[in-house]
N, C-alpha and C positions, 0 to 999 in steps of 0.2 A: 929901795929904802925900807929901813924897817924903826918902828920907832916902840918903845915899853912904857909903862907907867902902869905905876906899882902901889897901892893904898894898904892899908889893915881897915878887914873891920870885923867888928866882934872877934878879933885875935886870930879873924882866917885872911890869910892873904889873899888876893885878888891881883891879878896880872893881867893888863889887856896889852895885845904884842897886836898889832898894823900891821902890814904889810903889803908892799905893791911891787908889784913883778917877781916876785918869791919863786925861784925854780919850784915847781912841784915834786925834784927829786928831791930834794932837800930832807933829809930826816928830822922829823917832829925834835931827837934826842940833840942832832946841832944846832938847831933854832935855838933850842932849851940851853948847851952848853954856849953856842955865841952869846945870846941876849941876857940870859938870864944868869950865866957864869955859874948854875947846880943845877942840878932836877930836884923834883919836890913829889915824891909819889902821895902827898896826899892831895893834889889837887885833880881838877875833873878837866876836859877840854872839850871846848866843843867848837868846832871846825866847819866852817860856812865858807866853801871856795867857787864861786860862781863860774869859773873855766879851771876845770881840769885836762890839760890835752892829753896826758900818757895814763889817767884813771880811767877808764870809761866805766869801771864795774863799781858802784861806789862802798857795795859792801867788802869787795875784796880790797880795796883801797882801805877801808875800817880795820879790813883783817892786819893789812900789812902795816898800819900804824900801830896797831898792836903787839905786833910779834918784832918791833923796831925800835920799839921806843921803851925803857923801862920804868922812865917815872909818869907814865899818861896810866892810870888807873881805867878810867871810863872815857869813850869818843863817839860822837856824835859826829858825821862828815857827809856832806851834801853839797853840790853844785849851786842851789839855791837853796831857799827855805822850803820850797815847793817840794823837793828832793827828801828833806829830810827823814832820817832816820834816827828814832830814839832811843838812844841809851836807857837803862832801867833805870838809872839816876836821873834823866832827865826828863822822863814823860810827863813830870810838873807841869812842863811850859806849854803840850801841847806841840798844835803844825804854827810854824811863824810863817810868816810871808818870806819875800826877797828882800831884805832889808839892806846888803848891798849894793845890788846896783850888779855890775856886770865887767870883769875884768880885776877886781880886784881880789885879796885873799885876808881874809879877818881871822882870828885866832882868840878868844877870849878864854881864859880858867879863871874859875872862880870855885870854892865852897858849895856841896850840896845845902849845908845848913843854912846859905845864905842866899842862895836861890828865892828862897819862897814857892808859891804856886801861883802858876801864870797860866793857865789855863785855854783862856778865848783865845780865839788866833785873830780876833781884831782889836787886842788888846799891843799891838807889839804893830808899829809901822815904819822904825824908821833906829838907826842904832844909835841915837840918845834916848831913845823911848825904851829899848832893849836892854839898855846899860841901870837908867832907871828904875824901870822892872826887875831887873835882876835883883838890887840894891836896896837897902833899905829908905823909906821915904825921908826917915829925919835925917841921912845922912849929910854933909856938906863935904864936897869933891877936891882936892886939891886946885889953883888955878891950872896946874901943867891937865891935868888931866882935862878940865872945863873947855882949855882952849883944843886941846885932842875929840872933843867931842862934837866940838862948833866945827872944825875944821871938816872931820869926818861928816855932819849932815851937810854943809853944804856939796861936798865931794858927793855925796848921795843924792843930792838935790839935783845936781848935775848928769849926774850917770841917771838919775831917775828920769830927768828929761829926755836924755839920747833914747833909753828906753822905750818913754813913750812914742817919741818920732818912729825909731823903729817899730814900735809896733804897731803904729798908725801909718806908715809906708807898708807893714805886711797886709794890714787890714785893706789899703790901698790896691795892690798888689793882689790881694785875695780878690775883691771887687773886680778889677780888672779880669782876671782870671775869670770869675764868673761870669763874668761879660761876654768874654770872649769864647768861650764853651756857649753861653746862648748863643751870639750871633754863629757862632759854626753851627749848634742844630738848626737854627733861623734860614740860614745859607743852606745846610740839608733836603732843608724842609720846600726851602724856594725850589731847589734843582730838582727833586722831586715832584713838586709842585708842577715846575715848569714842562718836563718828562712826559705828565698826566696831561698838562694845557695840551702840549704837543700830539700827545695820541687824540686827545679827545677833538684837538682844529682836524686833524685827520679823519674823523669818525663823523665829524660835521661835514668836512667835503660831500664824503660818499654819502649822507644823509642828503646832504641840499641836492647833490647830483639825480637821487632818486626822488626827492623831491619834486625835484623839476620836470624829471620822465614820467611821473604820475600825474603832475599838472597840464603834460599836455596829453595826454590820453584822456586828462579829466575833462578835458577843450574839445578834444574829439566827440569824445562820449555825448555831453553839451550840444554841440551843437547836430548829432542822431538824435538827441533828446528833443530838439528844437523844430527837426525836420518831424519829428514821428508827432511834434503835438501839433503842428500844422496840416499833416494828413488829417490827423484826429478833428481837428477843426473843422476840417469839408466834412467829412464823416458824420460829424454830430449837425451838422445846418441840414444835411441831407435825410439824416434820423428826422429828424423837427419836422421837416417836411413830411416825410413818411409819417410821422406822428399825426400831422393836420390832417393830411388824406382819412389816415384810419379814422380820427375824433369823426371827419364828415360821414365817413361809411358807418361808422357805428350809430350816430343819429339816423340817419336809414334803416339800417338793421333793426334799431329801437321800434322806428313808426310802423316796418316791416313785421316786427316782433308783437304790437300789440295788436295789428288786423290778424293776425297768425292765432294769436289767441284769444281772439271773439272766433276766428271760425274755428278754431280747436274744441272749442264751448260747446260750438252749433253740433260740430261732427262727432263727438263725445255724448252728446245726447243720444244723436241717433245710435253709435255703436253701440251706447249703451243697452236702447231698446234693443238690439240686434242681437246682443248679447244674452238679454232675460231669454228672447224667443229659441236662440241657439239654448240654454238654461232646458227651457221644456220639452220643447225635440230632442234632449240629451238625457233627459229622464224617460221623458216614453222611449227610446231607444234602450235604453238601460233594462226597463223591466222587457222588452222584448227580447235581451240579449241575456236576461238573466231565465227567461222562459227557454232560450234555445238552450242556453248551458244545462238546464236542469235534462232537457232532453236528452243532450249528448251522450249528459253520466249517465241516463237509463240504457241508452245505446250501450255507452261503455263495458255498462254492468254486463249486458247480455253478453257482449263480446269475449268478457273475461268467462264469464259460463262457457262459452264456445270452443273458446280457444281451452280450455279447462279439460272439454271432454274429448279436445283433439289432443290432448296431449297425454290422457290417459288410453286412449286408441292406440297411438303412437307407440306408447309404452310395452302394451298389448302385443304389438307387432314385432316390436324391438323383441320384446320375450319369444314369440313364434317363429321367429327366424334364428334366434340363437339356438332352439330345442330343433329347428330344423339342419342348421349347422352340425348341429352334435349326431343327428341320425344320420347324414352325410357320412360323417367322420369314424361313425361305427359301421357304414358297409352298407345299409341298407339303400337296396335298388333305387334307381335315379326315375323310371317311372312313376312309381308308387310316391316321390315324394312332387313329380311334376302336377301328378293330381291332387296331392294334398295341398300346392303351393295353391292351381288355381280356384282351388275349393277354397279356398282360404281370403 
Protein backbone atom coordinates (compact mmCIF):
# COMPACT_ATOMS: atom_id res chain seq x y z
CA UNK A 1 0.00 0.00 0.00
CA UNK A 2 1.22 3.30 -0.63
CA UNK A 3 -0.73 6.30 0.40
CA UNK A 4 0.27 10.62 -0.57
CA UNK A 5 -0.88 13.83 1.00
CA UNK A 6 -0.05 16.68 -0.46
CA UNK A 7 -0.33 20.53 1.53
CA UNK A 8 1.21 24.05 0.42
CA UNK A 9 2.95 26.00 2.57
CA UNK A 10 4.55 29.20 2.05
CA UNK A 11 3.85 28.37 -1.80
CA UNK A 12 6.36 25.28 -1.51
CA UNK A 13 4.77 21.94 -1.87
CA UNK A 14 5.27 19.35 0.65
CA UNK A 15 4.53 15.74 -0.27
CA UNK A 16 4.72 12.93 2.23
CA UNK A 17 4.26 9.41 0.27
CA UNK A 18 3.90 6.05 3.15
CA UNK A 19 4.69 3.28 2.19
CA UNK A 20 4.78 -0.56 3.32
CA UNK A 21 6.19 -3.33 1.42
CA UNK A 22 7.59 -1.07 -1.45
CA UNK A 23 9.92 -3.39 -3.57
CA UNK A 24 13.16 -1.69 -2.98
CA UNK A 25 13.66 -2.04 -6.79
CA UNK A 26 11.15 0.27 -7.41
CA UNK A 27 12.68 3.45 -9.09
CA UNK A 28 12.30 6.71 -6.93
CA UNK A 29 11.13 8.22 -10.88
CA UNK A 30 7.79 5.40 -10.84
CA UNK A 31 6.89 6.00 -7.37
CA UNK A 32 7.03 9.93 -8.48
CA UNK A 33 5.25 9.01 -11.91
CA UNK A 34 2.54 6.26 -10.22
CA UNK A 35 1.71 8.55 -7.04
CA UNK A 36 2.35 11.77 -7.80
CA UNK A 37 1.41 11.61 -11.85
CA UNK A 38 4.85 14.41 -12.64
CA UNK A 39 8.22 14.97 -11.12
CA UNK A 40 8.94 18.13 -9.61
CA UNK A 41 12.90 18.84 -9.73
CA UNK A 42 12.49 21.45 -7.13
CA UNK A 43 11.89 19.34 -4.49
CA UNK A 44 14.40 17.71 -1.85
CA UNK A 45 13.87 13.81 -0.67
CA UNK A 46 14.97 12.31 2.07
CA UNK A 47 14.60 8.59 2.34
CA UNK A 48 14.50 6.54 5.78
CA UNK A 49 14.21 2.65 4.64
CA UNK A 50 14.78 0.78 7.89
CA UNK A 51 15.30 -2.85 5.67
CA UNK A 52 16.93 -2.65 2.53
CA UNK A 53 17.53 -6.28 1.32
CA UNK A 54 19.26 -5.86 -2.31
CA UNK A 55 21.23 -2.04 -0.88
CA UNK A 56 23.62 -3.15 1.55
CA UNK A 57 26.05 -0.03 0.43
CA UNK A 58 23.97 2.72 1.29
CA UNK A 59 25.84 5.35 -0.36
CA UNK A 60 25.85 3.46 -3.58
CA UNK A 61 22.22 3.01 -3.05
CA UNK A 62 22.32 7.31 -2.91
CA UNK A 63 24.35 7.09 -5.99
CA UNK A 64 22.04 5.10 -7.93
CA UNK A 65 19.01 7.14 -6.79
CA UNK A 66 20.69 9.78 -8.26
CA UNK A 67 21.76 8.78 -11.49
CA UNK A 68 17.80 7.16 -11.86
CA UNK A 69 15.78 9.52 -10.87
CA UNK A 70 15.71 12.95 -12.67
CA UNK A 71 13.37 15.17 -10.60
CA UNK A 72 15.26 14.01 -6.86
CA UNK A 73 17.61 17.09 -6.70
CA UNK A 74 19.06 16.29 -3.24
CA UNK A 75 18.84 12.36 -1.17
CA UNK A 76 19.54 11.64 2.00
CA UNK A 77 18.95 7.44 2.37
CA UNK A 78 19.68 5.26 5.42
CA UNK A 79 18.33 2.12 6.92
CA UNK A 80 17.61 3.99 9.96
CA UNK A 81 18.24 7.34 11.40
CA UNK A 82 21.32 5.80 13.06
CA UNK A 83 22.64 5.18 9.31
CA UNK A 84 22.02 8.30 8.16
CA UNK A 85 23.84 10.29 5.77
CA UNK A 86 23.49 14.06 5.06
CA UNK A 87 22.87 15.79 2.10
CA UNK A 88 24.38 19.48 1.92
CA UNK A 89 20.70 20.58 2.03
CA UNK A 90 19.99 18.66 4.92
CA UNK A 91 22.73 19.02 7.66
CA UNK A 92 20.08 21.47 9.33
CA UNK A 93 18.54 18.53 11.08
CA UNK A 94 21.47 17.04 12.12
CA UNK A 95 21.74 12.76 13.25
CA UNK A 96 17.82 11.81 13.98
CA UNK A 97 17.06 8.72 15.66
CA UNK A 98 15.01 5.61 14.18
CA UNK A 99 11.94 7.13 13.98
CA UNK A 100 10.42 4.38 12.02
CA UNK A 101 10.44 1.55 13.52
CA UNK A 102 11.65 -1.41 11.44
CA UNK A 103 10.19 -3.04 8.19
CA UNK A 104 8.70 -0.17 7.00
CA UNK A 105 9.84 2.46 4.10
CA UNK A 106 8.99 6.43 4.60
CA UNK A 107 9.69 8.80 1.81
CA UNK A 108 8.99 12.42 2.82
CA UNK A 109 9.97 15.95 0.19
CA UNK A 110 9.61 18.88 1.35
CA UNK A 111 11.30 22.49 0.62
CA UNK A 112 14.80 23.39 1.96
CA UNK A 113 13.24 26.90 2.72
CA UNK A 114 10.77 25.10 4.83
CA UNK A 115 12.90 22.86 6.64
CA UNK A 116 14.00 25.27 9.27
CA UNK A 117 17.02 24.03 11.55
CA UNK A 118 16.70 21.19 13.64
CA UNK A 119 19.67 20.54 14.84
CA UNK A 120 19.58 18.37 18.43
CA UNK A 121 19.10 14.87 17.52
CA UNK A 122 16.79 14.64 20.90
CA UNK A 123 14.79 17.15 19.33
CA UNK A 124 13.04 14.58 16.82
CA UNK A 125 11.48 11.13 18.40
CA UNK A 126 8.92 9.91 16.64
CA UNK A 127 7.46 10.90 12.85
CA UNK A 128 4.63 13.45 14.04
CA UNK A 129 7.36 15.07 16.10
CA UNK A 130 9.60 14.93 12.64
CA UNK A 131 6.75 16.24 10.43
CA UNK A 132 6.24 18.92 13.22
CA UNK A 133 9.71 19.98 13.20
CA UNK A 134 9.94 20.00 9.67
CA UNK A 135 6.82 22.55 9.51
CA UNK A 136 6.16 25.51 10.46
CA UNK A 137 4.71 25.74 14.18
CA UNK A 138 1.64 28.03 13.33
CA UNK A 139 0.84 25.73 10.64
CA UNK A 140 -2.70 23.82 10.80
CA UNK A 141 -2.62 20.31 8.79
CA UNK A 142 -5.32 19.08 6.78
CA UNK A 143 -7.62 16.46 8.76
CA UNK A 144 -6.48 13.66 5.90
CA UNK A 145 -3.13 14.40 6.62
CA UNK A 146 -3.73 14.61 10.91
CA UNK A 147 -5.30 11.23 10.57
CA UNK A 148 -2.01 9.93 8.31
CA UNK A 149 -0.08 10.99 11.25
CA UNK A 150 -1.94 9.45 14.27
CA UNK A 151 -2.04 6.38 12.23
CA UNK A 152 1.54 6.49 11.33
CA UNK A 153 2.65 7.08 15.42
CA UNK A 154 0.70 4.46 16.59
CA UNK A 155 2.10 2.04 13.78
CA UNK A 156 5.42 3.34 15.29
CA UNK A 157 4.33 2.86 18.74
CA UNK A 158 3.81 -0.51 17.76
CA UNK A 159 6.97 -1.39 15.65
CA UNK A 160 8.67 0.68 18.60
CA UNK A 161 7.52 -1.90 21.05
CA UNK A 162 8.48 -5.14 19.00
CA UNK A 163 11.64 -3.24 18.88
CA UNK A 164 12.12 -2.90 22.21
CA UNK A 165 11.13 -6.79 22.96
CA UNK A 166 13.62 -7.54 20.62
CA UNK A 167 16.16 -5.81 21.96
CA UNK A 168 15.48 -6.74 25.28
CA UNK A 169 15.45 -10.63 24.00
CA UNK A 170 19.08 -9.63 22.48
CA UNK A 171 20.00 -8.11 25.81
CA UNK A 172 18.60 -11.40 27.21
CA UNK A 173 20.35 -13.53 24.78
CA UNK A 174 23.51 -11.41 25.34
CA UNK A 175 23.23 -12.11 29.32
CA UNK A 176 22.70 -15.59 28.55
CA UNK A 177 25.65 -15.71 26.44
CA UNK A 178 27.73 -14.19 29.05
CA UNK A 179 26.61 -16.57 31.22
CA UNK A 180 27.35 -19.27 29.54
CA UNK A 181 31.08 -18.16 28.47
CA UNK A 182 31.55 -17.76 32.37
CA UNK A 183 30.21 -21.00 33.46
CA UNK A 184 32.42 -22.67 30.46
CA UNK A 185 35.69 -20.75 31.94
CA UNK A 186 34.01 -21.71 35.49
CA UNK A 187 33.79 -25.61 34.21
CA UNK A 188 37.65 -24.90 32.72
CA UNK A 189 38.63 -23.65 35.77
CA UNK A 190 36.90 -26.70 37.86
CA UNK A 191 38.64 -29.44 35.30
CA UNK A 192 41.65 -27.73 35.83
CA UNK A 193 41.16 -27.44 39.22
CA UNK A 194 40.22 -30.84 39.70
CA UNK A 195 43.57 -32.09 37.40
CA UNK A 196 45.62 -30.24 40.20
CA UNK A 197 43.26 -31.75 43.30
CA UNK A 198 44.29 -35.07 41.41
CA UNK A 199 47.98 -34.61 41.13
CA UNK A 200 48.19 -33.01 44.37
CA UNK A 201 45.86 -36.39 46.40
CA UNK A 202 48.71 -38.18 44.44
CA UNK A 203 51.53 -36.11 45.98
CA UNK A 204 49.70 -36.61 49.34
CA UNK A 205 49.82 -40.34 49.11
CA UNK A 206 53.50 -40.43 48.59
CA UNK A 207 53.95 -37.68 51.32
CA UNK A 208 51.80 -39.69 53.99
CA UNK A 209 53.51 -42.91 52.73
CA UNK A 210 56.90 -41.33 53.83
CA UNK A 211 55.36 -39.98 56.44
CA UNK A 212 54.62 -42.96 58.00
CA UNK A 213 58.11 -44.55 57.10
CA UNK A 214 59.60 -41.72 59.01
CA UNK A 215 57.37 -42.25 61.93
CA UNK A 216 58.18 -45.40 62.41
CA UNK A 217 61.99 -45.02 62.32
CA UNK A 218 61.10 -41.99 64.45
CA UNK A 219 59.46 -45.06 67.03
CA UNK A 220 62.61 -46.85 66.57
CA UNK A 221 64.86 -44.14 67.04
CA UNK A 222 62.42 -43.54 70.43
CA UNK A 223 62.59 -46.07 71.87
CA UNK A 224 67.21 -46.51 71.33
CA UNK A 225 66.49 -43.03 72.71
CA UNK A 226 64.75 -44.69 75.65
CA UNK A 227 67.02 -47.70 76.10
CA UNK A 228 70.36 -45.22 75.96
CA UNK A 229 68.64 -42.80 78.87
CA UNK A 230 68.04 -45.85 81.04
CA UNK A 231 71.67 -47.07 80.59
CA UNK A 232 72.34 -43.33 81.43
CA UNK A 233 70.25 -43.67 84.37
CA UNK A 234 72.40 -46.63 86.10
CA UNK A 235 75.41 -44.70 84.88
CA UNK A 236 74.54 -41.42 86.63
CA UNK A 237 73.26 -43.33 90.34
CA UNK A 238 76.58 -45.01 89.85
CA UNK A 239 78.51 -41.50 89.28
CA UNK A 240 76.59 -40.11 92.61
CA UNK A 241 77.99 -42.86 94.11
CA UNK A 242 81.41 -42.50 92.99
CA UNK A 243 80.76 -38.81 93.73
CA UNK A 244 80.09 -39.77 97.68
CA UNK A 245 83.10 -41.89 97.92
CA UNK A 246 85.36 -39.14 96.47
CA UNK A 247 83.36 -36.11 98.80
CA UNK A 248 84.37 -38.92 101.81
CA UNK A 249 88.15 -39.22 100.41
CA UNK A 250 88.51 -35.79 99.88
CA UNK A 251 87.40 -34.76 103.65
CA UNK A 252 90.38 -37.20 104.53
CA UNK A 253 92.66 -35.69 102.06
CA UNK A 254 91.45 -32.32 103.75
CA UNK A 255 92.37 -33.47 107.51
CA UNK A 256 95.40 -35.25 105.73
CA UNK A 257 96.28 -31.96 103.98
CA UNK A 258 96.34 -29.79 107.10
CA UNK A 259 98.68 -32.28 109.50
CA UNK A 260 100.85 -32.27 106.04
CA UNK A 261 101.04 -28.62 106.35
CA UNK A 262 101.86 -27.98 110.09
CA UNK A 263 104.75 -30.64 109.37
CA UNK A 264 105.52 -28.89 105.93
CA UNK A 265 105.83 -25.61 108.45
CA UNK A 266 108.01 -27.85 110.95
CA UNK A 267 110.35 -29.28 107.95
CA UNK A 268 110.46 -25.82 106.06
CA UNK A 269 111.99 -24.37 109.01
CA UNK A 270 114.62 -26.82 109.40
CA UNK A 271 115.36 -26.83 105.50
CA UNK A 272 115.32 -23.64 105.78
CA UNK A 273 118.23 -23.39 108.45
CA UNK A 274 119.82 -26.17 106.17
CA UNK A 275 119.76 -24.10 103.56
CA UNK A 276 121.51 -20.59 105.13
CA UNK A 277 124.29 -23.36 106.31
CA UNK A 278 124.42 -24.97 102.76
CA UNK A 279 124.43 -20.61 101.89
CA UNK A 280 127.86 -20.36 103.85
CA UNK A 281 129.62 -23.53 102.99
CA UNK A 282 128.83 -22.34 99.42
CA UNK A 283 130.41 -19.13 99.86
CA UNK A 284 133.54 -20.27 101.58
CA UNK A 285 133.59 -22.76 98.82
CA UNK A 286 133.34 -20.18 96.44
CA UNK A 287 136.26 -18.01 97.53
CA UNK A 288 138.39 -21.28 97.66
CA UNK A 289 137.36 -22.07 94.15
CA UNK A 290 137.92 -18.52 93.10
CA UNK A 291 141.62 -18.87 94.83
CA UNK A 292 142.17 -22.14 92.77
CA UNK A 293 140.98 -20.56 89.55
CA UNK A 294 143.21 -17.68 89.96
CA UNK A 295 145.90 -20.24 90.33
CA UNK A 296 145.10 -22.17 87.38
CA UNK A 297 145.35 -18.93 85.13
CA UNK A 298 148.83 -18.44 86.65
CA UNK A 299 149.52 -22.14 85.61
CA UNK A 300 147.96 -21.37 82.44
CA UNK A 301 149.84 -18.23 81.81
CA UNK A 302 153.11 -20.19 82.33
CA UNK A 303 151.89 -23.01 80.04
CA UNK A 304 151.24 -20.52 77.28
CA UNK A 305 154.97 -19.18 77.88
CA UNK A 306 156.00 -22.78 77.46
CA UNK A 307 154.23 -24.10 74.92
CA UNK A 308 155.33 -20.39 73.29
CA UNK A 309 159.04 -21.33 73.33
CA UNK A 310 158.26 -24.94 72.11
CA UNK A 311 156.77 -23.65 69.35
CA UNK A 312 159.50 -21.37 68.43
CA UNK A 313 162.15 -24.41 68.93
CA UNK A 314 159.80 -26.32 66.73
CA UNK A 315 160.01 -23.56 64.17
CA UNK A 316 163.86 -23.59 64.62
CA UNK A 317 164.05 -27.11 63.70
CA UNK A 318 161.39 -27.01 60.99
CA UNK A 319 164.01 -24.30 59.44
CA UNK A 320 167.11 -26.84 60.08
CA UNK A 321 165.90 -29.69 58.50
CA UNK A 322 164.53 -27.90 55.40
CA UNK A 323 168.32 -26.17 55.01
CA UNK A 324 169.28 -29.85 55.72
CA UNK A 325 166.89 -31.06 52.95
CA UNK A 326 168.45 -28.71 50.57
CA UNK A 327 172.22 -29.75 51.25
CA UNK A 328 170.96 -33.22 50.70
CA UNK A 329 169.51 -32.36 47.55
CA UNK A 330 172.68 -30.46 46.33
CA UNK A 331 175.10 -33.54 46.72
CA UNK A 332 176.69 -32.96 49.89
CA UNK A 333 178.11 -36.11 51.58
CA UNK A 334 175.52 -38.07 53.79
CA UNK A 335 178.28 -38.32 56.75
CA UNK A 336 179.08 -34.83 57.10
CA UNK A 337 175.43 -34.21 57.31
CA UNK A 338 174.83 -37.48 60.03
CA UNK A 339 177.03 -35.35 62.30
CA UNK A 340 175.50 -32.16 61.72
CA UNK A 341 172.10 -33.79 62.26
CA UNK A 342 173.43 -35.37 65.66
CA UNK A 343 175.06 -32.25 66.59
CA UNK A 344 172.12 -30.55 66.15
Amino acid sequence: MVSVDQCIIDENEVTLLSGFGIDSGIIVDEIATRVLNRPNPSLRVLLIWSEISEWTDLRKAEEWIRLNSSWVRDVVIARCADELVEAPSFRGFGRLLDLFGSGGTAIVTFSEESAGDHSSPNDVVSPTQIIHHMLPPDLKLPAKITRFYEGTQRMWDERKALKDEREALGKEREALRVERRILTEENTRLNSALAISGAQQHLLKAERTHAETRCADLRHDLDLLRESNRKVDEELKTVKLALQDRDDENAKLRSQLSLAEADMETHTRKKIRLLEESVSQAKENEEKYMLQVERLLEEKDQSREEEKKKNERVAQLESRVRKLEADLNAGRPWYKLEKLVKRE
